[in-house]
C-alpha positions as CSV (number, residue, x, y, z in Angstrom):
1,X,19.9,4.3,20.2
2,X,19.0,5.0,24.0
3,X,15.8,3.3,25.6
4,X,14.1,4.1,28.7
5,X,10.9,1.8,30.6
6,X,8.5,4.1,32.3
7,X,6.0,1.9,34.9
8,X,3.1,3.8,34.7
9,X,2.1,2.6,38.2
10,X,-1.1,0.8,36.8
11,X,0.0,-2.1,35.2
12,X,1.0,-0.6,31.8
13,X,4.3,0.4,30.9
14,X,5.8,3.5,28.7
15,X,9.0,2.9,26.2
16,X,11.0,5.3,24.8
17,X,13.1,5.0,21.9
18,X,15.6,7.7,21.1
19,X,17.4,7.1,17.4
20,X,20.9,8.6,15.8
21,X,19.9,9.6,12.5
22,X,22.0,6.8,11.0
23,X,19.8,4.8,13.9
24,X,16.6,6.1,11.5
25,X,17.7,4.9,8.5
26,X,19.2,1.4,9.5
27,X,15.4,1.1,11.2
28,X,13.8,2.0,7.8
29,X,16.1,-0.3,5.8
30,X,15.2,-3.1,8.6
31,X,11.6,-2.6,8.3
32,X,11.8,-2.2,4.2
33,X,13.2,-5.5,4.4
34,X,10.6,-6.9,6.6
35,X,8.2,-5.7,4.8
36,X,9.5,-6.8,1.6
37,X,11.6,-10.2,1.7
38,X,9.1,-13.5,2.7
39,X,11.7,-15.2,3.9
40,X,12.6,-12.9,6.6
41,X,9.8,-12.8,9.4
42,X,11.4,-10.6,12.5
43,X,14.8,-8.5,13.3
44,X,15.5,-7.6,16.9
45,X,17.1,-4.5,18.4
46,X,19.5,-5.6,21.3
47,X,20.8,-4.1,24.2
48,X,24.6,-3.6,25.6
49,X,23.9,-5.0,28.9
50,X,26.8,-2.4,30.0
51,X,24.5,-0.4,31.8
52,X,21.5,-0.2,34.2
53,X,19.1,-2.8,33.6
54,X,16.4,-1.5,31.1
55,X,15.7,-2.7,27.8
56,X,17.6,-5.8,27.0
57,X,15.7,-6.8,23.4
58,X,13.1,-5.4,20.9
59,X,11.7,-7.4,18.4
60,X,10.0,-6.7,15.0
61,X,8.1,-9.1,13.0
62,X,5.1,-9.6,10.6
63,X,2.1,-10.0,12.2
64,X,-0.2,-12.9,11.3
65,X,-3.7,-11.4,10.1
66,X,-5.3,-13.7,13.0
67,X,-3.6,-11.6,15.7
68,X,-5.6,-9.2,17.1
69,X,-4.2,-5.6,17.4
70,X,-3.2,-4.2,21.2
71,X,-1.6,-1.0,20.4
72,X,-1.2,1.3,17.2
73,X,1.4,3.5,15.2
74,X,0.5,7.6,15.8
75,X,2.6,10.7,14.8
């Protein structure tokens, strides 16, 4: 998995995330889990901190109905 940060330059910010095919499916099986086990409410994606600094964590979780949305899921 590679991530990059892109600074828009207006106060929004871009990020990229490049997966290995085997990346792909441990996401699916992570989010398949999520989705499906009550008990578990997040995962997280961490960084090496072996290179430049970028992206150091990305965190998935279940969002409560009362939080509004900010951003949504296109293809």
């Amino acid at each position: 998995m590679n991530t990059v940060i892109e600074d828009f330059k207006t106060g929004f910010f871009g990020v990229s995330i490049v997966l290995k095919k085997d990346d792909i499916t441990k996401l699916i099986e992570c989010l398949l889990h999520l989705r499906d086990d009550p008990d578990v409410d997040h995962f997280h994606c961490i960084g090496d901190y072996s290179s430049t600094p970028g992206v150091a964590d990305i965190s998935f979780g279940v969002q409560d109905e009362s939080i509004p949305d900010n951003m949504d899921i296109q293809f």
